[in-house]
C-alpha positions in Angstrom: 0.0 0.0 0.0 1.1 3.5 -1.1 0.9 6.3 1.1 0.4 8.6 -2.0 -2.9 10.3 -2.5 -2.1 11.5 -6.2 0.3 9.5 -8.7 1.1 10.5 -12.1 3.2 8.1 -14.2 5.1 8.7 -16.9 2.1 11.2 -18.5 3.0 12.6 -21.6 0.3 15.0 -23.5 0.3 16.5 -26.9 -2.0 18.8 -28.8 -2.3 18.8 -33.0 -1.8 21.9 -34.4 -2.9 21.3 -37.9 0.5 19.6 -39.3 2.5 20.1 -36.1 2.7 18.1 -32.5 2.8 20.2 -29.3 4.6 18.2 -26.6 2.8 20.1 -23.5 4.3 17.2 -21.0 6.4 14.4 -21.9 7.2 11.2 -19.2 6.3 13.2 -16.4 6.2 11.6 -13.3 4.8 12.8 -9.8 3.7 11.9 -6.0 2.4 13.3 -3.8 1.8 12.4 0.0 -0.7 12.6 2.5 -0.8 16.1 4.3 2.2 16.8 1.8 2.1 20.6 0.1 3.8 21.2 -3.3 3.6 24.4 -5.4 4.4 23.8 -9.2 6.2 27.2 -10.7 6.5 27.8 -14.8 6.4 30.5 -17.2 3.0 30.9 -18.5 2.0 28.8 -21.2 4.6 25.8 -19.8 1.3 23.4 -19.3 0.8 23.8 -15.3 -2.9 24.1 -16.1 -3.4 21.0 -17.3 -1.5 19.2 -15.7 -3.8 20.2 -13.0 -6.9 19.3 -15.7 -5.3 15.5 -15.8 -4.0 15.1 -12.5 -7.9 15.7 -11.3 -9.5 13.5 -14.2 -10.8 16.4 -15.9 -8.4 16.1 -19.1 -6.8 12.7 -20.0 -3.4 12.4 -20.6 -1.9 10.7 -24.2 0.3 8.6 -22.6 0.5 7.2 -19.1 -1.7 6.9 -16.0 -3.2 9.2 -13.1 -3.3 6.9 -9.8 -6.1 8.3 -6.9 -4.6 6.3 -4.3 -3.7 2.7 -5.1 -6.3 2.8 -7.8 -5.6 3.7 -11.2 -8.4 6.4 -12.8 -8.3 5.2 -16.2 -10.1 2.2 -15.1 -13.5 4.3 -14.0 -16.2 4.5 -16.0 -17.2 8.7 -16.1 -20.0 8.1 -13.5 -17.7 6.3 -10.9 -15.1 9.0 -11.8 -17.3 12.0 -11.1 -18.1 10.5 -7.9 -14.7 9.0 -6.6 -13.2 13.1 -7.9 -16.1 14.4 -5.1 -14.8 12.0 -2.2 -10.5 12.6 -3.2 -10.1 15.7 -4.6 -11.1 19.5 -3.8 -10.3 22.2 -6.5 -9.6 26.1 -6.2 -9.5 27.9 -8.9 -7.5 31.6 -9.4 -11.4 32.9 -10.4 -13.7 31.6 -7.6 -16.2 29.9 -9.8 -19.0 30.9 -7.6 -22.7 30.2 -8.4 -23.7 33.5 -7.8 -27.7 33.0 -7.4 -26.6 31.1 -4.3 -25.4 32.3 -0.8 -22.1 31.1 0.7 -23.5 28.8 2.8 -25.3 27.3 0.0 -22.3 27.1 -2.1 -20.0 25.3 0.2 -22.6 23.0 0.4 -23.4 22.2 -3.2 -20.5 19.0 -3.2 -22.6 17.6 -0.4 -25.3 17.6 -2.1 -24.2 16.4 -5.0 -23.0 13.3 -2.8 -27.0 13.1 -1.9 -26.6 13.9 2.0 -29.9 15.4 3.6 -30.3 19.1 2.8 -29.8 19.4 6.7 -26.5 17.8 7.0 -24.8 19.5 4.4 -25.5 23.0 5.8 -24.6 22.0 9.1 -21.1 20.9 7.6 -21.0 24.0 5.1 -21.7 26.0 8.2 -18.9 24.6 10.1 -16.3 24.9 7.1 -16.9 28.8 6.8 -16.9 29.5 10.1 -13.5 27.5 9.9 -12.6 30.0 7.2 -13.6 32.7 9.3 -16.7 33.7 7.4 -19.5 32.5 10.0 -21.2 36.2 9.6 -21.8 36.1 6.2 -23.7 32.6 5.7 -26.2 34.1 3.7 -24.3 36.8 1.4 -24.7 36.0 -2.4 -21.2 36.0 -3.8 -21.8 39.5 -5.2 -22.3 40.9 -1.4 -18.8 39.8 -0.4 -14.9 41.1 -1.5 -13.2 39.3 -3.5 -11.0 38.1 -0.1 -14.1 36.3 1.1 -15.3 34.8 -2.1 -11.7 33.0 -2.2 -12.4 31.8 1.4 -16.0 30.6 0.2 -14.0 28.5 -2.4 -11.7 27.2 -0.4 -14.6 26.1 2.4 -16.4 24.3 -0.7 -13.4 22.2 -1.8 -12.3 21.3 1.8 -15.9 20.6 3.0 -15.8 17.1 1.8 -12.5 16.1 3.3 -10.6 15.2 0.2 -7.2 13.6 0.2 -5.8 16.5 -2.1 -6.8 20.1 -3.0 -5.9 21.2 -6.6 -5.2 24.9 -6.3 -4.8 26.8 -9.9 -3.2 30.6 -9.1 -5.4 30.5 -6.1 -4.1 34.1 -4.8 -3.6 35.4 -8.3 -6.3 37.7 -8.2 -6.0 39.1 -5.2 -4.5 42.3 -4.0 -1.1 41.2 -2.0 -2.6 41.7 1.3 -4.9 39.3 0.9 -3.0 37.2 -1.2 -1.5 37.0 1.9 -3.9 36.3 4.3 -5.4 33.4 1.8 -2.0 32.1 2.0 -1.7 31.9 5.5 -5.4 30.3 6.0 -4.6 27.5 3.3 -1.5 26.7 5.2 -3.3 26.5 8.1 -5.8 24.0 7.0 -3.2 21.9 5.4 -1.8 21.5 9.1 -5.2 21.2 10.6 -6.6 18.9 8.8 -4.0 16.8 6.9 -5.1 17.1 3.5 -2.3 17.4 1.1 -1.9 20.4 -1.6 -0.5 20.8 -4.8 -0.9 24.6 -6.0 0.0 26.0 -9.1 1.7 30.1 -8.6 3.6 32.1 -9.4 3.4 34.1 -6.2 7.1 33.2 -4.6 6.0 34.2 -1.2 3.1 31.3 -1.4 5.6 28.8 -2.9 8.4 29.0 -0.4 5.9 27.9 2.3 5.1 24.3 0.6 7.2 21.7 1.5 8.3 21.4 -2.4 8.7 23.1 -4.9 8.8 22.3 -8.4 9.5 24.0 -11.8 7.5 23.2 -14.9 9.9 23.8 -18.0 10.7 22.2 -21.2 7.5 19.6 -21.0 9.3 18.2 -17.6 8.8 19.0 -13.9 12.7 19.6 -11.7 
């Protein structure tokens, strides 16, 4: 038994481009442990994005394999993968990605949900997230009512709500002022601790990276 939560094995992945072959990765390999955080640096345009996309089953690589624990991805039918992505893996994105007819409380519940727990017991865990996050006084506020601090904090509540093994954070603090680039930086460390679940965050913010435990440079299709 592995004590990896996310494997990536020699994934290569290539785009056409009419008569030419874009090598975006080639025989990359990855690991990452349990409570384990790792930023991934690159020039914009290296492919940290979707590598991101194929470590969380949401692109597929065109060579190699994406391991969720000891169990290989590429063996799941789409149904069983949409479910086993809602129980492993949490995602942050640099653009919250917010429903915004719903409040915060709503929001951070909406994985629940989709895992069928009563309406009741998702709020009450939703509720308990945010106040985690230090939002408890704004349950209710529709994504438009809050700064752009506290939508980020509403995100992050959502994708830890369900416990995952792993949150997938793309440029998480990238649109925010660097104050509270800060201050998101800080809280995420603080539920990595907390609660053991491992990150892997794409930045470019130096300040975030040099906090992770490792970090690694996505150049020339290979990750040093």
């Amino acid at each position: 038994m592995s004590d990896a939560v996310l494997t990536c094995k020699n994934i290569s992945k290539s785009y056409h481009d009419g008569t030419r072959t874009i090598e975006v990765l080639q025989h990359l390999h990855l690991s990452i442990k349990t409570g384990e955080k790792v930023a991934i640096l690159g020039a914009s345009g290296a492919g940290k994005s979707t590598l991101l996309q194929i470590i969380g089953g949401l692109d597929k690589p065109t060579q190699g394999e994406v391991w969720w624990g000891d169990q290989p991805i590429v063996q799941l039918s789409d149904a069983a993968l949409s479910l086993r992505r809602n129980y492993a893996l949490g995602f942050i994105y640099q653009f919250h990605h917010l429903l915004p007819e719903f409040n915060a409380l709503e929001n951070v519940a909406m994985p629940l949900l989709i895992r069928k727990l009563s309406i009741a017991e998702a709020m009450d865990r939703a509720k308990v997230m945010l106040e985690e996050v230090g939002l408890g006084h704004r349950l209710t506020h529709r994504p438009s009512e809050l700064s752009g601090g506290e939508r980020q904090r509403v995100a992050i509540a959502r994708a830890l709500v369900t416990k995952p093994h792993c949150v997938l954070a793309d440029e998480p603090t990238g649109n925010l002022d660097p104050e509270t680039a800060q201050t998101i930086a800080q809280l995420m460390l603080r539920l990595n601790q907390h609660h053991r679940i491992s990150f892997v965050i794409v930045t470019h913010n130096q300040t975030l990276a040099q906090q992770m435990d490792r970090v690694l440079v996505l150049e020339k299709s290979q990750l040093r």
